[in-house]
N, C-alpha and C positions, 0 to 999 in steps of 0.2 A: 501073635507076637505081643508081648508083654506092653505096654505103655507106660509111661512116667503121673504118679497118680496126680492132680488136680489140685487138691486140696493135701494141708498135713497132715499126716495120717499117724502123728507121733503120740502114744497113748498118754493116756489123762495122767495126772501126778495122780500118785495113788500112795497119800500120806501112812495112812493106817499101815499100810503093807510097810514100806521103807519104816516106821515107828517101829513095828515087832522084830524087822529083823534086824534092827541097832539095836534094841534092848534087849536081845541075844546077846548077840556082840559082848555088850557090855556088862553081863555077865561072867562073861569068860574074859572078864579085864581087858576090854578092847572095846576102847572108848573113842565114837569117831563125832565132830561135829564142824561145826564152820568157822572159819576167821570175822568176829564180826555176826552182825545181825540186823541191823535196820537197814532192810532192803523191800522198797516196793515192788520190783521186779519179781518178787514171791509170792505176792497178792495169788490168790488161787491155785497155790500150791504148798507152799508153810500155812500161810496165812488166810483170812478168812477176810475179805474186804467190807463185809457189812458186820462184823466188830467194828471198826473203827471211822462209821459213818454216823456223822451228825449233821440233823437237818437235810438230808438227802446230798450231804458232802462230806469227802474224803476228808477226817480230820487227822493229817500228819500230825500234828506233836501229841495226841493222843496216843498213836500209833508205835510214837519211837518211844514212849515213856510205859508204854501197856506189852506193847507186843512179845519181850521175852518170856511171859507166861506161856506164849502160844506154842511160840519156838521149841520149847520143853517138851511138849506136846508130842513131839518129835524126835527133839534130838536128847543125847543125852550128856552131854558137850557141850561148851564153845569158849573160843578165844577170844578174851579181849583187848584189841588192838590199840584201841583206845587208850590207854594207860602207855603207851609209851610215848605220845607226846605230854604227858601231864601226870601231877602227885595228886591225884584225888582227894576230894575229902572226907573228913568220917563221914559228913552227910552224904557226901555222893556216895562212897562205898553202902552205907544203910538203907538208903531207895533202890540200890541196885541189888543187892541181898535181898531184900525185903519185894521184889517185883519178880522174884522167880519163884518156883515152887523148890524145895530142898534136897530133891534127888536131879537137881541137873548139878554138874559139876565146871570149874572154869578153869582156865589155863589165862595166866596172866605176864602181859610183858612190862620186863623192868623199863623204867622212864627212858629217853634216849639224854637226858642230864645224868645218868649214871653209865651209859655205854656207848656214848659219842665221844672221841677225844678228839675231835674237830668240829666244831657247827660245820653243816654242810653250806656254801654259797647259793641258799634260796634265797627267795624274797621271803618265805613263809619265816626264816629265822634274823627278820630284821639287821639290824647293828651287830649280831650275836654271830651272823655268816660269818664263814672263812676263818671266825677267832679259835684259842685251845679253848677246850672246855676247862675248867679248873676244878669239875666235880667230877672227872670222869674218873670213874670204879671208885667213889667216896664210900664208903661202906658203913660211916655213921649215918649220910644223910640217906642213906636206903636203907637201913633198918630205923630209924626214927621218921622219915618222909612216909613210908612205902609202908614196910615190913608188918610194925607197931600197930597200925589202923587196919590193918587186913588179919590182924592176930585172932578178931573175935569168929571169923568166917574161915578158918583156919581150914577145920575140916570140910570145907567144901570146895577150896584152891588143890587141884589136881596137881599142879605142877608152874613153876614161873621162869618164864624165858628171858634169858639176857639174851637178847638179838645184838652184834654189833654189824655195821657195816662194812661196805671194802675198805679198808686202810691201807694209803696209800704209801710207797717205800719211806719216805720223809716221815712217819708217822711210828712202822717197823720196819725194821729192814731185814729183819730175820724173826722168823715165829717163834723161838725160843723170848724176846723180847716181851710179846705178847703173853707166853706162856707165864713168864716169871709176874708181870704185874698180878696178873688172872691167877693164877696160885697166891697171891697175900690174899684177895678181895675176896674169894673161895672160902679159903681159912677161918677167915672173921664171921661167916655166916651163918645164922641160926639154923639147926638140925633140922627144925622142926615144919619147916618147908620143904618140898624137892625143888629141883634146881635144873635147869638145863640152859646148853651154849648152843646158840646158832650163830654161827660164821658166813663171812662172804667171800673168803678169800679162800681159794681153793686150793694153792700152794701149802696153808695150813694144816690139810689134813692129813696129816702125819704119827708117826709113833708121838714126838714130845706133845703135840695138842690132845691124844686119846688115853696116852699115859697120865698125864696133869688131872682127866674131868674123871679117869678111873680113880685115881687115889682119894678122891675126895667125894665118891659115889654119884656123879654129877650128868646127866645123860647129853651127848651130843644130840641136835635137833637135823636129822635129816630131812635137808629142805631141798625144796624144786627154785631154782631162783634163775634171774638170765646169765648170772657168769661164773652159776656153779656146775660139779658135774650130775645129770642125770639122777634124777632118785635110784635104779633100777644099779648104776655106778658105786655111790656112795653106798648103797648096803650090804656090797659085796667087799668092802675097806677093810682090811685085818686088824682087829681089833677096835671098831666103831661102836660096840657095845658097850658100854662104859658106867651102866648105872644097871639095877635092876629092876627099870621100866625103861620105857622108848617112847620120842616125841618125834612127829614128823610132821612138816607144814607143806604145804602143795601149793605153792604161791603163783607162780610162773612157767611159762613155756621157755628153756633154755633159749638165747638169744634174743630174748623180748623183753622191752623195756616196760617197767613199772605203766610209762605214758602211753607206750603202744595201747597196751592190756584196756585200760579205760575209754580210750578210744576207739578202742572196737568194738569191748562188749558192755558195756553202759547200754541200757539200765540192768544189765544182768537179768534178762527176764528169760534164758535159754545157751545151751551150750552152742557156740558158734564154731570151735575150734579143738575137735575130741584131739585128746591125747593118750591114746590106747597103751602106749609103753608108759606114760604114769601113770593111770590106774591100774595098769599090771604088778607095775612096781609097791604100788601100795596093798594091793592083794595079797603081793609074797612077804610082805611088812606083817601085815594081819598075822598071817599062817605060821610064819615064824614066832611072833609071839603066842600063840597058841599050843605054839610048840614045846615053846622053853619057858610057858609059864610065866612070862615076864608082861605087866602091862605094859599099853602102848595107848598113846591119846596122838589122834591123828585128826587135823585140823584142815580142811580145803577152801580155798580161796574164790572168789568169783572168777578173781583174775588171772586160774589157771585155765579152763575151758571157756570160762562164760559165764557159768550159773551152779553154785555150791551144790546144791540140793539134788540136779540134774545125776551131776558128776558124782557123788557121793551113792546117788542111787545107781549108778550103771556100777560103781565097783561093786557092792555089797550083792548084787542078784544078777 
């Protein structure tokens, strides 16, 4: 009779391997990589923990200023998440260009002073909670903030997310409302980026929300979020294809809150929580684009299963 083994018996990360079969992948324009990147919780698995030891000590800020070289290494992707609390500077855009090697490619999200039309009531938004935002969808100050300082690194920004959040009925009361702002702000925008919307409001995904992001060649972002529908849901939406590439982000387990997800799986050193229908979902995401020949840049989160790298590797093999 069989027994329950002793010890984990869960095979080693095996980098090299998950490397070749993403740089397949992304050959056939199916480019997948992580939300983010300075995570310890990868140490001996992305990462290499004696790179980043000094004096026979762990030197973090060596770590988070070095380590996306390594990242590369691997992935050939990733999001960054960062940029949506803050307007970078040229210098910071220059050390961050300048600290990767030139065939990783990034997906970047717009500020949330351009796609918040409410501070939300944290403490993290000071005096600034609860108020309108008075920048929100300003379209000069994101192409002179934003835009302009990312113009030299051009070709190497895959695509940029305006993420908004749920907006609540006093905010829209009808998605046509939403639509019509988002059609000027669209309008105004330089070609020469691609563009995609992620929503959180579910009631929006409709003919007028995937008609608006078609006419202006703009990809909706099918995302895993707590109070959207299912990745496996939204890609079966008629007419959700709306651009000729696709973005998809793997955020959350539907019904889970942002604070749950941290609290469970912090430090992210392992998936604690599979989700076998979203990584199915994003298999038929792959295949699909492989199909129809359309890119796809597909981004996963810790804080969907646990640990990006885990989850990334149970879809792809």
């Amino acid at each position: 009779m069989p027994t329950a083994p002793l010890f984990d018996e869960r095979p080693p990360f095996d980098r090299a391997r998950l490397a070749e079969a993403l740089r397949r992948l992304a050959s056939e324009g199916v480019w997948i990589g992580t939300s983010s990147w300075k995570y310890e919780g990868w140490l001996g698995q992305i990462y290499s923990r004696e790179r980043y030891m000094s004096r026979g000590v762990f030197a973090q800020k060596r770590f988070e200023a070095e380590c996306l070289a390594e990242y590369a290494r691997t992935f050939p992707a990733v999001c960054g998440d960062f940029t949506f609390y803050q307007f970078p500077s040229e210098a910071y855009w220059r050390r961050l260009f300048q600290s990767a090697p030139e065939q990783l490619v990034f997906a970047f999200k717009a500020p949330e002073q351009i796609t918040a039309k409410v501070f939300p009531s944290h403490a993290r938004y000071g005096p600034r909670g609860g108020l309108v935002n008075t920048s929100f969808l300003d379209v000069e100050l994101f192409k002179e903030q934003f835009l302009a300082l990312l113009e030299p690194y051009r070709a190497r920004v895959a695509v940029l997310i305006l993420e908004f959040g749920a907006f609540p009925r006093t905010a829209y009361s009808h998605v046509r409302e939403f639509v019509r702002d988002l059609d000027r702000f669209l309008a105004l925008l330089p070609r020469q980026f691609r563009y995609s919307v992620e929503i959180r409001n579910p009631e929006f995904l409709g003919p007028d929300y995937f008609h608006l992001l078609r006419s202006h060649g703009v990809a909706h972002v099918f995302n895993a979020w707590t109070r959207m529908p299912e990745l496996g849901v939204q890609l079966r939406l008629p007419d959700a294809y709306t651009a000729g590439y696709t973005v998809c982000r793997a955020l959350l387990r539907r019904g889970r809150s942002y604070e749950e997800a941290v609290r469970l799986f912090s430090p992210y050193e392992e998936i604690k929580d599979p989700n076998p229908e979203g990584r199915q979902a994003i298999r038929d995401l792959i295949e699909l684009a492989r199909r129809d020949r359309r890119e796809a840049f597909i981004f996963v989160n810790n804080r969907f299963e646990g640990n990006a790298p885990r989850t990334i590797e149970a879809i792809v093999e």
